[in-house]
N, C-alpha and C positions, 0 to 999 in steps of 0.2 A: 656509619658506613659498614658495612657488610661483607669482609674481601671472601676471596676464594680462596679455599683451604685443600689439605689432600692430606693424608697417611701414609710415612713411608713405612712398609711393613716386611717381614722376613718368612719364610719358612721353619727356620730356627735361629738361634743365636749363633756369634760367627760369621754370619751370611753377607753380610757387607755393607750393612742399613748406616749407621754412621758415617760409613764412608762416603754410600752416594748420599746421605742427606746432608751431610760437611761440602760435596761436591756440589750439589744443588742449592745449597742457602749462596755459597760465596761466587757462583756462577750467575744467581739472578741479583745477588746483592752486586755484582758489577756492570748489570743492565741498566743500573739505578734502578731498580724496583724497591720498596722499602718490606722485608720482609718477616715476619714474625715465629720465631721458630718454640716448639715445645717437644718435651719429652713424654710421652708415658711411663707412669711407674716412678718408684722413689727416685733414682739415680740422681744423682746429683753432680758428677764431673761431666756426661756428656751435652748438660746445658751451657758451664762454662765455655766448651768451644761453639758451642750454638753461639755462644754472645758473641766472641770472636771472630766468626765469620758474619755476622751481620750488624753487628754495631749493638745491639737493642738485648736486653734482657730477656732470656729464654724463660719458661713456666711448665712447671711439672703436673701433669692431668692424670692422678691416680682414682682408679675405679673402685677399687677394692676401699682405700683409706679414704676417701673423702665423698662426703655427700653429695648427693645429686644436686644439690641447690647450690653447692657452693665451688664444683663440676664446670655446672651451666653458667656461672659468672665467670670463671678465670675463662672458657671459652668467648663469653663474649664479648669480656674485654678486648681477650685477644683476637677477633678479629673483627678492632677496629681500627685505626689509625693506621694501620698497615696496607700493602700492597698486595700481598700475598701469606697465608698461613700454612707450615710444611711441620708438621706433627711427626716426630720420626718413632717407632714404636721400639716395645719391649719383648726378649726373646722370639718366639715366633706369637703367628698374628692372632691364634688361638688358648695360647698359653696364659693360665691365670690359676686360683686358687679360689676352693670352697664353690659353692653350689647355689646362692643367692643371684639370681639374674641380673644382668645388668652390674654386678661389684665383685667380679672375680679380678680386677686388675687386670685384664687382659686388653691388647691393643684394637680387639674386634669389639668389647663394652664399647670404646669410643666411638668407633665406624659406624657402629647399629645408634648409637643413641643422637649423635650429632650430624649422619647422614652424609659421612665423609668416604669422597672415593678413595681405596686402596690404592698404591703402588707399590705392588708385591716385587722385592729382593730376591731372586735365586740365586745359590751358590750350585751353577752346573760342574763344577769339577769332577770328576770321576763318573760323569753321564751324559746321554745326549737325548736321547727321544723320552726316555724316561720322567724327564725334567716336565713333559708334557703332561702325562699320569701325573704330575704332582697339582701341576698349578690346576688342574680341571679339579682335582681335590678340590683343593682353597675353594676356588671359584663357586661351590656347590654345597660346603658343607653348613654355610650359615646361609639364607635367603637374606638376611637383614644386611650382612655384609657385600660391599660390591668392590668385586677385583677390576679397577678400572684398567689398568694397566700393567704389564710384566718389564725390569731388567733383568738382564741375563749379566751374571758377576761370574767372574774367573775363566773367562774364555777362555780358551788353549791355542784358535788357530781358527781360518775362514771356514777348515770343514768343519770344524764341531760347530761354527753358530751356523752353516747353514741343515747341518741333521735338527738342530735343537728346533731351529726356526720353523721348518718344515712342520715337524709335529704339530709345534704350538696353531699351526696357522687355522687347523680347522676349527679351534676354543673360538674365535674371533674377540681373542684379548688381544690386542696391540703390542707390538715390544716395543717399549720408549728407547731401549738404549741397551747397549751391547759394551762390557766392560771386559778388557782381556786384564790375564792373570800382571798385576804388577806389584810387586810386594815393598816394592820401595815407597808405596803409599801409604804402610799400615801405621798407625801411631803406637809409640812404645809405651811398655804396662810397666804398671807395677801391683803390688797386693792387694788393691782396692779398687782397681779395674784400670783406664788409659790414667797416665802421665796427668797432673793436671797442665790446661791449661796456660796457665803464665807461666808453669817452668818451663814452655817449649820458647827458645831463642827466638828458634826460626819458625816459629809457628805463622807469621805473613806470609812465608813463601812454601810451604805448605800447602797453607789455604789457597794460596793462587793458581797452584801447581794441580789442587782440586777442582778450580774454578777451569783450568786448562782440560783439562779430564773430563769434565760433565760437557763442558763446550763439545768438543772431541767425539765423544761416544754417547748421549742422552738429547732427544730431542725435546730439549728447552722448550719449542711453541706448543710442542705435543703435551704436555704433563701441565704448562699452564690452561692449554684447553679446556683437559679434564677436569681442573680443579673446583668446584661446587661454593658457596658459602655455605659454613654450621649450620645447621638448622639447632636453634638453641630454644630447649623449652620454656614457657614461660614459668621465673621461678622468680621469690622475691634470695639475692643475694646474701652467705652465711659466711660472717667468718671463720678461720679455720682452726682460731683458737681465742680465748676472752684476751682480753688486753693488759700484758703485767704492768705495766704503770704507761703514763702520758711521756715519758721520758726516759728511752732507751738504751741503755751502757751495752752497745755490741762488739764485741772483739772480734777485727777484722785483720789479720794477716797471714802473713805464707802457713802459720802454726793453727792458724783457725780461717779457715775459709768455705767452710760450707755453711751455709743459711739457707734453708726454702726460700726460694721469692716471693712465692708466696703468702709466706707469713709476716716478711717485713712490709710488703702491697698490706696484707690483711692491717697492720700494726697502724700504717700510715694513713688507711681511709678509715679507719676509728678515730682518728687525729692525733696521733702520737707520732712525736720526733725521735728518730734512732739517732744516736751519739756514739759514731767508730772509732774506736781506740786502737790500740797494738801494743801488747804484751811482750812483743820481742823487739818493740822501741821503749820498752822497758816502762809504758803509759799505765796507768792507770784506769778503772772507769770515772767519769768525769761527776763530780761531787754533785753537781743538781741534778743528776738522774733519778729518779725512782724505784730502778729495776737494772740488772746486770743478767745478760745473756753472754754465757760462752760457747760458742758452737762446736762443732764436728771440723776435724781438718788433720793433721800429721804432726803432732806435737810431737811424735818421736823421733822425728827427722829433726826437731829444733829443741829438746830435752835440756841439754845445756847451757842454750840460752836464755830459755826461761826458768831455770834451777839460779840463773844468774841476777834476773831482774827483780831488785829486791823492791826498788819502788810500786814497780806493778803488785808484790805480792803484799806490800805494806797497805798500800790503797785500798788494794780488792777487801782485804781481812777489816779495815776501816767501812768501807761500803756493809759488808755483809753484819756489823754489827746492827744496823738498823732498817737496811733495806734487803727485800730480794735476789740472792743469786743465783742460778740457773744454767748448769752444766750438761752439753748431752754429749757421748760420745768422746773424743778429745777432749773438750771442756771437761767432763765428768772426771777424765783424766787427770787433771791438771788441778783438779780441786782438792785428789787424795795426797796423802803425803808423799809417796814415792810413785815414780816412772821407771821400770826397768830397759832401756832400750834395746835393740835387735841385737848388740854388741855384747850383753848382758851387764853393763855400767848402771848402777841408780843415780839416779837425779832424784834431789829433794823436791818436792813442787807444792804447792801454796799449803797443806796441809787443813783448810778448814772442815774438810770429811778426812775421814780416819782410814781409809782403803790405800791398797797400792796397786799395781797395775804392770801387767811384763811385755813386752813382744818377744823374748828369750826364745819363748816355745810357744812360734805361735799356733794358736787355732781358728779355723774359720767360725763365725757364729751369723749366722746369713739367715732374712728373713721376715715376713710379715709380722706385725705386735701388736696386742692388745692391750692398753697398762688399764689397769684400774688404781686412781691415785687413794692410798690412803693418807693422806694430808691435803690440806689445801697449799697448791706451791705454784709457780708461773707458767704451769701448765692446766690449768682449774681447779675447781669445788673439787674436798674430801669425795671418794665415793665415783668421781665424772670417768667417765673411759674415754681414752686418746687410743688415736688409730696412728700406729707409726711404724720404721721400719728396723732392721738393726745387723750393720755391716759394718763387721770389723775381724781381726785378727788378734787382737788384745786380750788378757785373761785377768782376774781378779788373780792376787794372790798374796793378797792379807785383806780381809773382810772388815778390819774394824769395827769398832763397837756403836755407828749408828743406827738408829731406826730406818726399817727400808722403806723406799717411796713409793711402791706401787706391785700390785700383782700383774705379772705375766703372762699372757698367753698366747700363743700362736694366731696364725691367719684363720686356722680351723676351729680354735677354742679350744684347743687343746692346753692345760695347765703346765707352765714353765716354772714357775714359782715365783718367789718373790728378788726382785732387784734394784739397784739403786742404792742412792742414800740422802740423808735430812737430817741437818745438827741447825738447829735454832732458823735462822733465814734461809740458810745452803741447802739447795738441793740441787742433785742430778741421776742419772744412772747412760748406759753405751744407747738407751732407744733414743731413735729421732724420731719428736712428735711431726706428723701431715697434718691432722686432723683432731676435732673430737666427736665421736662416734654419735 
């Protein structure tokens, strides 16, 4: 089955795409529709509340990191068994990096390739007729892309939406929905962009309060009108990285909670069972594994606790004598000997790489990556290139004495140098793999 899909997209970041796409999932998710939500681009916290407002595992559709063949599969998986598919996009709709057609990572790749109507985000604050000159932009500046519909975000008052309205009216784009300024809707940040997920309490009431909201101001039967099925080309399906063993040691808790879905979907239709553990229940990875992955998440919010769990850090050192371990980001973390956290306290932490790691002072490191692996580790072949991404605050600051795992470099090819680290089984380095190139 083949649902109908759509693009929430923005004019820039800020603009309110989350918000109405959080409004929109938990508003049709209480029609009883069954609905299937993805992000563009790496991000990885705004699919968690995807999953929250609709029950169902969200999936990340990046242009730029991942091939076209394997693009066209997480699309057409996802839309099938669903009701409805609502793609919310990344910064504005045009935004993307490098010059290769089609893999700039930008939310308009998707719309041109899978033939999904827009529903373009405005943030009218501080304009009124202007807002018009804007969206006729959009509307005009890619033929491939189609602005099927406009909302209007941060209303002030009936007379700004009826100046705004006016304008728009001669474009003959549609406005689905007219959102006035309410700030008591926005979700709280923190350094790695929203709050996750499970730490919000009240995250039900929230989302209902959104689902209140879209009812309110968004015409619901208007936006599923529009909505189109993918047009998916025909490709045979890639996975999005080779398979480190049939039997997966994944660390899953409040200290490690980011995973691509995709790569565990990729893990599982190769026929490999993931085996979740938790480190800050002091676990271990589980002895008939093959392979230990530690992923990305805020070990420095739990530093202490895992400086504490000696059983986890006996096992892991046990596993890595003979098998694979596999640190990105946090993991990467937690594999060097020391953690400095935000307070500037060290924490001891598993010590089987040699580096240590501060948020003392932190720095932003934001960005597309190119690794090129020189060893063979749980991310491929000596020599293979992964397409991934790398956001964090965190800073080396004792390098240790292993061999690094990979050369660096930008979205544009531009050389970073070399990062990471590999001592006998262990590797990791801060990139998160998407893809291999």
């Amino acid at each position: 089955m083949r649902v109908p899909g759509l693009i929430v997209a923005a004019h820039k970041s800020g603009a309110g795409k989350t918000t109405v796409t959080l409004a929109l999932l938990a508003a049709l998710r209480r029609r009883g529709l069954a609905v299937q939500a993805a992000k563009v681009g790496p991000d990885y916290i705004d699919p968690a509340f995807h999953q929250a407002a609709t029950g169902r595992p969200s999936v990340n559709l990046d242009s730029w990191a991942m091939p076209h063949t394997l693009l066209d599969g997480l699309v057409k998986d996802a839309a099938q068994a669903a009701d409805a598919l609502v793609v919310e996009g990344v910064m504005g709709l045009f935004d993307g990096i490098g010059h290769e057609p089609g893999r700039t990572g930008a939310t308009a790749d998707l719309a041109a390739r899978f033939h999904l109507p827009v529903v373009l985000v405005i943030d009218v604050s501080g304009q009124s007729q202007s807002a018009a000159a804007l969206l006729r932009g959009f509307a005009t500046h890619d033929p491939r892309v189609r602005i099927a519909g406009v909302i209007l975000n941060r209303v002030g008052s009936e007379r700004h939406r009826r100046l705004v309205a006016s304008a728009i009216e001669g474009l003959q784009i549609p406005i689905l929905g007219v959102l006035p300024r309410e700030e008591s809707i926005a979700l709280p940040e923190r350094h790695l962009g929203l709050v996750q997920a499970g730490e919000h309490g009240d995250l039900d009431a929230r989302l209902a309060s959104l689902a209140d909201l879209a009812t309110r101001h968004i015409d619901l039967d208007a936006i599923l009108s529009l909505a189109m099925p993918p047009y998916v080309p025909a490709a045979s399906p890639k996975s999005a990285l080779p398979l480190p063993g049939m039997r997966i040691a994944l660390a899953q808790d409040a200290a490690f909670t980011f995973v691509y879905p995709h790569l565990v979907q990729g893990w599982r239709a190769q026929g490999a069972e993931v085996v979740r553990f938790s480190p800050l229940a002091d676990e271990g990875p589980d002895s008939s594994c093959d392979a230990c992955w530690l992923p990305g998440g805020y070990p420095e919010l739990h530093a202490g606790a895992l400086a504490a769990a000696s059983n986890f850090k006996a096992r892991l050192a046990a596993f890595a004598q003979t098998r694979p371990v596999h640190g990105e980001c946090g993991g990467y973390m937690v594999l060097g000997e020391g953690l400095v956290d935000a307070q500037g306290t060290r924490h001891t932490m598993t010590g089987l790489l040699g580096h240590a790691t501060s948020f003392a002072e932190p720095k932003l490191h934001l960005g597309y990556r190119q690794a090129r692996l020189l060893a063979y580790c749980a991310l491929g072949a000596q020599d293979s290139t992964v397409r991934g991404h790398e956001f964090h605050y965190a800073r080396v600051i004792e390098t240790g004495n292993d061999a690094p795992l990979a050369e660096i470099a930008d979205g544009e090819g531009n050389a970073l140098g070399l990062q990471g680290a590999r001592r006998g089984h262990v590797t990791g380095m801060f990139f998160h793999a998407i893809a291999s190139a």
